[in-house]
Residue, then its C-alpha position, 0 to 999 in steps of 0.5 A: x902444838x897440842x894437837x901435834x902432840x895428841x896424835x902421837x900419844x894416840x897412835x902410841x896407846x893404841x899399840x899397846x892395846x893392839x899387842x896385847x889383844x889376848x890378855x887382861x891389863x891391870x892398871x896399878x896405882x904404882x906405874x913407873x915405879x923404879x924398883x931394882x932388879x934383886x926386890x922385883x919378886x917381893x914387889x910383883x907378890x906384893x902387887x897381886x896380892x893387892x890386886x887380888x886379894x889373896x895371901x902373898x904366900x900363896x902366890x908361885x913365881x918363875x924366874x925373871x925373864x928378858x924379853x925385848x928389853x923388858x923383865x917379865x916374872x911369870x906366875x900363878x896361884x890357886x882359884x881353889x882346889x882345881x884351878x889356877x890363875x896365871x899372870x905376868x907382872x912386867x918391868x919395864x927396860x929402865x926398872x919401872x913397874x908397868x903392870x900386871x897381865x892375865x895370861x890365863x884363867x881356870x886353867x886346870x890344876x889336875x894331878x896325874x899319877x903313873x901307873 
């Protein structure tokens, strides 16, 4: 019965590796957490600025977004004056925290000003 159960879970893993092959995964100590939809901003703020170590303040975020049945909040902050690291945290359709994933690093921060 266990190695009945091992294959399943091994192909299930696997694919979420496979589907995110061009971004970072960060774990949390907090998976599977419920948190309602109206707290889902304070708790992703919350989460990478832990995982970060920055101030919360600093942290930007967009609205919620549906995709597949899943609540993604995209967001950003700065490196420092001219770059940006840009994240999404993920929950998943029952309200459970899955975690954050790097979407980019040292994307360029450059202001431009019309002529």
């Amino acid at each position: 019965m266990h190695k009945m159960l091992t294959l399943p879970l091994l192909v299930f893993s696997m694919a979420g590796i496979v589907g995110c092959a061009d971004t970072e995964s960060i774990p949390s100590d907090d998976l599977y957490t419920t948190v309602s939809e109206k707290k889902m901003p304070y708790y992703c703020k919350r989460e990478v600025a832990k995982k970060f170590g920055i101030y919360s303040g600093d942290i930007y975020l967009y609205p919620i977004e549906y995709k597949r049945g899943a609540k993604v909040i995209y967001g950003r902050y700065s490196v420092d004056s001219t770059h940006l690291k840009e994240f999404a945290c993920v929950f998943n359709a029952d309200d459970t925290y899955a975690g954050i994933k790097i979407q980019h690093s040292n994307v360029k921060n450059t202001l431009c000003y019309g002529d």
